[in-house]
N, C-alpha and C positions, 0 to 999 in steps of 0.2 A: 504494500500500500504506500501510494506517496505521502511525506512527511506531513503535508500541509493537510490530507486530507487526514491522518490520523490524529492531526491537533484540533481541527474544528470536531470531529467526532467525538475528542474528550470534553471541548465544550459543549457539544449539542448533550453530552449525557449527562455534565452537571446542570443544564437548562433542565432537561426533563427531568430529573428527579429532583429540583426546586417547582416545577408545574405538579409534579406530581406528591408533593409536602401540602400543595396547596390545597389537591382536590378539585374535581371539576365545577366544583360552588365556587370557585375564585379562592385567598386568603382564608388563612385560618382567622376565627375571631378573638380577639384580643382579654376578653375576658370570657370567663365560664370554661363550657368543655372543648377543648382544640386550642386552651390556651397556652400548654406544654410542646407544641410546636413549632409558635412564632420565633426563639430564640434557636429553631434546627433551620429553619427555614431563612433567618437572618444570616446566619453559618453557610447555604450553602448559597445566597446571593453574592458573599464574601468570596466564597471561593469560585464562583462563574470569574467576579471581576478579579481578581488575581490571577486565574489565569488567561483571562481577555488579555491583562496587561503583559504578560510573560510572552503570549502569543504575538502581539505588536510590537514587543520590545526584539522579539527574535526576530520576526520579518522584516524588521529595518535594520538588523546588521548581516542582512543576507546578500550577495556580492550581486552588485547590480539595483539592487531597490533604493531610492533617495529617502521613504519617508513610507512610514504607515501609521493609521491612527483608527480609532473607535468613535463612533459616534452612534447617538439612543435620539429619535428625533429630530433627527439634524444639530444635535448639542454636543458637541466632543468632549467624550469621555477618557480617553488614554491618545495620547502622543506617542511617538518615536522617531528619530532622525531628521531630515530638515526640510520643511518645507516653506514657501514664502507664506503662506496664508491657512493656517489648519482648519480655522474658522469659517473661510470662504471656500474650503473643501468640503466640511461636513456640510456646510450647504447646497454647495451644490449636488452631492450627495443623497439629502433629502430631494431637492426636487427631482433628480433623477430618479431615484426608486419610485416618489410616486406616480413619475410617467410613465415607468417601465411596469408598474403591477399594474394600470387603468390599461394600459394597450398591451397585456400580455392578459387580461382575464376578457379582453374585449377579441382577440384572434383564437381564445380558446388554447394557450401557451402550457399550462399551467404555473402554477407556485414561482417566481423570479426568486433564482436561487445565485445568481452571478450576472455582473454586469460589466462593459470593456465601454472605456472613453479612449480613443486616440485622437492626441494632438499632433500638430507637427512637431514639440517640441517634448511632449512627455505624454506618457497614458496614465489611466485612471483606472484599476481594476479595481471593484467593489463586491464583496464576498457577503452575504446578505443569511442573517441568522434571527430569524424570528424578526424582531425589532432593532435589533440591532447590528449594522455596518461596519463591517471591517473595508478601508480602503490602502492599497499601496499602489504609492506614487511611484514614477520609474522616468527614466527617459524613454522617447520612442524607438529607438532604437535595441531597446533592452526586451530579451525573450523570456516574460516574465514565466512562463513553464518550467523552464531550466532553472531559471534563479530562486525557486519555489519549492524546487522537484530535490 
């Protein structure tokens, strides 16, 4: 299995066993019965972003990539290496996810699980996990398969 793809799979398995703390009513409730949960369920929200941030901190000392970061609603949550504008990444970020899920549930696509921006001067790969975006920045030139792989 490719590296990248058995790191998002450790993340997608602390996401679902935080979805699954939760119960498909949503959160557990804060007092009464299910209240011996909220601090398992605070523990493994803990350990999703720890390793969000391990996972971006690795991606951007991978040879070839300039910069990756995290973003939850177009709000950047984790950095790594250098870009001019993280902020104006996660944005655009957001609007692109939600143009690519309105005209991938409108062509019958399914689920937007990955997204590619090429510029002339750099690209934009956007790796898409429930609600939140992983993006690495690269030059265009750079075969971000390889530098991943």
């Amino acid at each position: 299995m490719h590296w990248l793809e058995m790191e998002l799979d450790k993340l997608r398995q602390i996401a679902v066993a935080d979805v699954g703390a939760a119960g498909p009513e949503g959160p557990p409730p804060v007092v009464g019965r299910g209240a011996e949960l909220l601090p398992r369920r605070r523990e493994r929200g803990q350990a999703f972003m720890a390793a969000l941030r391990r996972l971006v901190l690795r991606m951007a000392e991978r040879n070839g990539v300039t910069a990756c970061f995290a973003c939850h609603d177009g709000l950047v949550v984790e950095v790594a290496g250098h870009a001019c504008d993280f902020e104006a990444l996660s944005a655009l970020t957001q609007v692109s996810v939600s143009a690519g899920h309105e005209t991938a549930q409108a062509l019958a696509l399914g689920p937007v699980s990955q997204m590619l921006i090429v510029g002339e001067e750099h690209k934009l790969a956007l790796i898409l996990m429930g609600s939140v975006a992983i993006g690495v920045l690269a030059p265009s030139t750079v075969d971000l398969a390889s530098a991943l792989g």
